[in-house]
N, C-alpha and C positions, 0 to 999 in steps of 0.2 A: 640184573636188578641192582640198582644201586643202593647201597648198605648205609644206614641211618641211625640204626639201633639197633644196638646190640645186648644179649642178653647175656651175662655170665653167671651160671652156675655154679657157687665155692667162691664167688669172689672176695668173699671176705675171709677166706684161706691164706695161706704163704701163698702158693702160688698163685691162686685165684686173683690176689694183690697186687700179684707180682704181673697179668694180665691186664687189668684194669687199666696200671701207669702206663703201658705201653700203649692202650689204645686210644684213652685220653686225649694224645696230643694230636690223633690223628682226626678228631673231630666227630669222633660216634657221639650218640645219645645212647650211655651204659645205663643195663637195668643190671642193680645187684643182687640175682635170687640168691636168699641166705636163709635156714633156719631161722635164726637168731640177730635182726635186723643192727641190733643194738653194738654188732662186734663188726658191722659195716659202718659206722660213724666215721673212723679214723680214715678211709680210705675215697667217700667222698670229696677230700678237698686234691685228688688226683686232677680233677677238672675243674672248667670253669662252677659258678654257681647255677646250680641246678642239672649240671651235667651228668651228675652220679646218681644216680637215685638207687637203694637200697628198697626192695620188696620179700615180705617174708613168705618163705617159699617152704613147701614140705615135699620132698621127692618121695613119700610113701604113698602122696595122694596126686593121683593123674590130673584130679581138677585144679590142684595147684601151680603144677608143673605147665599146664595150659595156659593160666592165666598167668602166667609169669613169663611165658614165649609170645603170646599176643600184641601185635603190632609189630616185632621185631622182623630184621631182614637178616640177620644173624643170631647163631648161637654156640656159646660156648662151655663145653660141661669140665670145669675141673675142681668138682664137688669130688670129695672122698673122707674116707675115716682111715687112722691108723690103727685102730684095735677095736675091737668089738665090742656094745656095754648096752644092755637093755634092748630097745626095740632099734637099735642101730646097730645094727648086720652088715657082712658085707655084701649077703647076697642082696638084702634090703636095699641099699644107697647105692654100691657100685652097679650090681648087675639090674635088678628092678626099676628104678633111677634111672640109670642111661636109657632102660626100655623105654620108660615115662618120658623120656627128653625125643627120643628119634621118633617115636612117633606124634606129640605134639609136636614137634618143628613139621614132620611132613606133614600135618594137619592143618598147620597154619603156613603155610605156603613158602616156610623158610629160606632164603635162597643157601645159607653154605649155612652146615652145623662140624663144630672144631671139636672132638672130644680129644682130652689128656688122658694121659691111660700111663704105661711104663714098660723101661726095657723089661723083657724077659715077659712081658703079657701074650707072647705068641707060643710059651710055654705048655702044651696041652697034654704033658706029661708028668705037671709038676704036683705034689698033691699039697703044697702051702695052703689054705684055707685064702688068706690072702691074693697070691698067684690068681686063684683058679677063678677066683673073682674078678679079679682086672679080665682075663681072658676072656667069661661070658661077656664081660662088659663091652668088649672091644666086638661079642658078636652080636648081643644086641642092638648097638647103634648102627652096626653095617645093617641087619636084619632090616630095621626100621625104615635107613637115611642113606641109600645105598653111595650118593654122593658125599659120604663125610670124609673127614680128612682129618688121620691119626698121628698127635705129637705122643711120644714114647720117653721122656725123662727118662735119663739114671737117676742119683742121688741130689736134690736140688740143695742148693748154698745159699747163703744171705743173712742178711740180717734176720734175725728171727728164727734162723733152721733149725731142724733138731739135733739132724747130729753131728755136726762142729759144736754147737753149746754147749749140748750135752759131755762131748769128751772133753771138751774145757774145762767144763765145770766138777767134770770126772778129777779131770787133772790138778785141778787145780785144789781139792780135799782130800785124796785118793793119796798114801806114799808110792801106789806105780797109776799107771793108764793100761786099765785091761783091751785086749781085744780078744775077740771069738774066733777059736780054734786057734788053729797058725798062723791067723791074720793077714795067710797069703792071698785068699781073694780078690778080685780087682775089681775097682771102681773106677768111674769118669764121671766124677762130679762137673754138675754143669749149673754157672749161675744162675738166679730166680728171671733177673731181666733178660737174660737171654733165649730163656723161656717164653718169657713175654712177649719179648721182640719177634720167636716164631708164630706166636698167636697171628700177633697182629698182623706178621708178613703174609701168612698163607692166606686173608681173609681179602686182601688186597690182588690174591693174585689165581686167576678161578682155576687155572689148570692145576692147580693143588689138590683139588678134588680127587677124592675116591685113591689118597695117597697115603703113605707111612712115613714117618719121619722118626729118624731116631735120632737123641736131643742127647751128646755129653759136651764135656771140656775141652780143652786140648790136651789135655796128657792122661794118663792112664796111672792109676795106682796099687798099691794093695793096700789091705788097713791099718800092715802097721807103717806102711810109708805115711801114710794120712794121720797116723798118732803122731809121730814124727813131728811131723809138720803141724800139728797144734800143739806142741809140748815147744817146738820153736818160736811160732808167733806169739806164746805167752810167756815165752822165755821161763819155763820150768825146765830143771835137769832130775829128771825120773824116768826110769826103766818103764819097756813096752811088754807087758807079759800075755803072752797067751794062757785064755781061762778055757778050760774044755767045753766043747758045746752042751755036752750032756747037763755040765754043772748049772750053765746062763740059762737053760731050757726050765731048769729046775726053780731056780731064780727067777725068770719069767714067770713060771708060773703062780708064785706068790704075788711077786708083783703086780700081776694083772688086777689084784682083789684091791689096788688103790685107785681113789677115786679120778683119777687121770693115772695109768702106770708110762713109768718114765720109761717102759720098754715090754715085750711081750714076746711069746715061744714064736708065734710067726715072724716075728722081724729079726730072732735071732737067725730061723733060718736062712732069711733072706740074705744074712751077712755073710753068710757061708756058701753062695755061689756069686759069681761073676756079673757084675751088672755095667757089662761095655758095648758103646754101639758097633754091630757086628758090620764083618766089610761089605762092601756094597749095596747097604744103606743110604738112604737117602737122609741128608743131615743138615746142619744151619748151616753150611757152606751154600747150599742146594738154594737155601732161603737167602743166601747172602747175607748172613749173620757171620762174625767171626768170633768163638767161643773167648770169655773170658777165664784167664787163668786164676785159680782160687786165690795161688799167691798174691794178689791184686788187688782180693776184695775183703781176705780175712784178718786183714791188720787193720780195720776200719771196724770190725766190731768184736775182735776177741781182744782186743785188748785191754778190755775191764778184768777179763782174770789173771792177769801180768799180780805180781806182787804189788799191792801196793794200791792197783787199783789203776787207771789207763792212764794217766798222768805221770805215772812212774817209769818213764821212758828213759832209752840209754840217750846219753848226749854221745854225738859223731863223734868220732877220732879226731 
């Protein structure tokens, strides 16, 4: 079946965003399902005029999710939430949500449906609240869509991320940059477009079907190699200190009680194991992506917390 319209779920997310530009030039007719139509504005001028269309969509209600799949020949779910608040659960949006997505796409005769999920969602040992969520999630849309095809992020980067700005921003008011625990954990942060560009490759190419994909960078870090390396590109000289988990868990937990918390007990843990793609994975290599390296993309937008402000740059030797 040849793909005309597509539908993405979260597109007015970071990465959801970060999908949309990638598909764009390839000539779909994108529908944006979003909650909140209003926070898809900025990302319609991705495409030509009238290419993006923004539809408000509710994943608690199946007749929504229907009618936001209807007509499409694709679909893309990389709807999510970072922490829990009112009737937005993670069992609600992630796992109930994907159920609502794979069986409206098999309902309406979807040819390929893409869910984004994340490393360590094959985890069925873990008990994160968060985890265990991605994990149903990733078995309700096979349950559903038994043809879908799973991209698995690590930690996403870009403009806009959370956690490069966030320690930026840490670093940049803070007299050190904390990290959690020993900060030996490791990451493979992998750009937002890079992302994108698996979207869109896998949907181009059918044998991706009923696949896994695991989505990092080129290199591998720990966290405080990663403070490191923003305490660099904002050219601050401050210590990397480890805060104990128990203490952030504590702090998380206050935190949560703000009306956006800038962090939460789940995501502390998440920082405290390993989020790399494991060997013989199937990767953007696989897609014919070649990963961008962070050093490449984050001196394009940390550098408003440089002293001074992003214009305060060193002149060359």
């Amino acid at each position: 079946m040849d793909i005309k319209q597509v539908t993405v779920f979260g597109g007015s997310g970071f990465v959801g965003r970060a999908i949309v530009r990638a598909l764009a030039p390839q000539g779909y007719q994108i529908r944006v399902a979003c909650r909140r139509v209003e926070l898809a504005e900025p990302i319609r001028t991705a495409g030509d005029v009238g290419q993006v269309v923004a539809m408000r969509t509710n994943l608690r209600m199946p007749q929504s999710v229907a009618a936001a799949v209807a007509g499409s020949q694709a679909v893309i779910n990389a709807a999510g939430i970072p922490f829990q608040r009112g009737r937005q659960r993670y069992q609600a949006v992630h796992v109930e949500g994907a159920r609502a997505i794979a069986e409206a796409a098999r309902a309406a005769g979807v040819a390929r449906l893409v869910h984004v999920s994340g490393l360590g969602a094959d985890d069925r040992s873990s008990r994160n609240p968060f985890i265990r969520s991605k994990v149903d999630a990733e078995d309700a849309i096979i349950a559903g869509f038994p043809d879908a095809t799973i991209l698995r992020p690590s930690v996403v980067f870009g403009p806009g991320d959370a956690v490069f700005n966030r320690m930026a921003k840490i670093a940049a008011m803070a007299p050190f940059l904390p990290v959690i625990g020993s900060g030996t954990a490791k990451v493979q942060p992998v750009y937002a477009g890079d992302v994108g560009a698996a979207a869109a490759a896998v949907l181009a190419r059918p044998d991706t079907a009923r696949s896994v994909f695991e989505l990092g960078g080129p290199r591998v870090y720990s966290y405080r190699e990663l403070a490191a390396l923003v305490l660099h590109e904002i050219d601050r000289d401050k210590r990397v200190i480890g805060v104990p988990a128990g203490l952030m868990k504590l702090a998380g937990w206050f935190a949560e009680f703000a009306p956006v918390p800038p962090f939460s007990r789940d995501q502390v843990d998440l920082l405290l194991a390993d989020n790399v793609v494991r060997g013989g994975a199937k990767t953007l290599a696989d897609l014919g992506i070649v990963p961008t390296a962070a050093e490449s993309i984050l001196p394009t937008y940390l550098d408003r917390f440089r002293v001074g402000g992003r214009y305060n740059q060193h002149a060359p030797a």
